[in-house]
N, C-alpha and C positions, 0 to 999 in steps of 0.2 A: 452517432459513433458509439461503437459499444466501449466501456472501458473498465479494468480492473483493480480496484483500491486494494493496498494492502496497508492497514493501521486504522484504527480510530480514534486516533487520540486529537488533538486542538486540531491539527491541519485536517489529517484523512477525515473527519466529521463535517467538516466545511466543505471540503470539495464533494463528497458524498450528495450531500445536499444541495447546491450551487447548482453542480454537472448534473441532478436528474431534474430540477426546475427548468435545466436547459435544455430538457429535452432527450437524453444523452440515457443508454442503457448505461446503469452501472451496479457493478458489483460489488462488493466489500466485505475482506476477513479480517477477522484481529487472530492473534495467539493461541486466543484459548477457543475458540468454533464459531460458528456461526450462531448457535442456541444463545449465545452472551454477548449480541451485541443487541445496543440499545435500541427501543422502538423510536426513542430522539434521532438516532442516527435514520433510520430508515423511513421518516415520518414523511419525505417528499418523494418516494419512491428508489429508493436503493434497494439493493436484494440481500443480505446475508448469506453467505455460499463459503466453503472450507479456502485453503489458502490455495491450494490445487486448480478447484474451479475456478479461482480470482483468475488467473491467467491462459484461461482456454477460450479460445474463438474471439479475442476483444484485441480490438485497434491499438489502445494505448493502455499501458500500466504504470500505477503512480503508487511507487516506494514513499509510504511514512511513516518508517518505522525506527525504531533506536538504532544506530550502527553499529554497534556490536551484534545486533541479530539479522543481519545481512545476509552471512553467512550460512544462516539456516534455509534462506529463501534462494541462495543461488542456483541450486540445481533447479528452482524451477522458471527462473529466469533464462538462465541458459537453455532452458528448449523451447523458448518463444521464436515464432519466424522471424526471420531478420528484417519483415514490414512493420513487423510491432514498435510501438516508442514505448522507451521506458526511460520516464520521469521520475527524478527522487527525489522528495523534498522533507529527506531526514536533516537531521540539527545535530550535529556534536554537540554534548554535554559532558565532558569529563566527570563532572559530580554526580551526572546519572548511570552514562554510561560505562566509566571506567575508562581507566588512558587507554587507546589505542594507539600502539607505537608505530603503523606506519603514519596516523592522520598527522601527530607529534613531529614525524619527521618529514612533511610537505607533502605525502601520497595523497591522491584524491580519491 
């Protein structure tokens, strides 16, 4: 399966790693480029690729990122095919992230 990480932080690092020991193409961006992520992260075969190429041509895409940066990633979520899955295993942290007033008032 080909698949597109977006985050590297505790989660996106583990499934990185996990999903290419299983076999599994996968890609991975963080924030700041592909040139900054770790060779830990990539040490079982992941690729490093901008946030753009995370989600071209791949089966499935897994959001783990802050949810206040969501927003930034929308537009390119919204031009995936509608065969694509897309998994998001971001965490509210109001400490980290700052209140968001829809999640505050039961939006998902």
């Amino acid at each position: 399966m080909k698949i597109g990480i977006m985050g590297t932080g505790h989660i996106g690092k583990i499934l990185v790693q996990k999903l290419s020991v299983a076999g599994h193409d996968v890609k991975v961006a963080n924030s700041r480029g592909p040139e900054t992520i770790g060779a830990d992260v990539l040490a079982l075969g992941g690729r490093a690729v901008s946030a753009a190429d995370t989600v071209a041509d791949v089966n499935a895409v897994i959001i783990s990122i802050p949810p206040n940066r969501i927003p930034q990633i929308a537009p390119l979520i919204a031009k995936l095919s509608a065969d694509t899955v897309v998994i998001d295993t971001s965490n509210y942290h109001p400490f980290r992230d700052g209140k968001i007033d829809a999640i505050e008032a039961g939006q998902v």
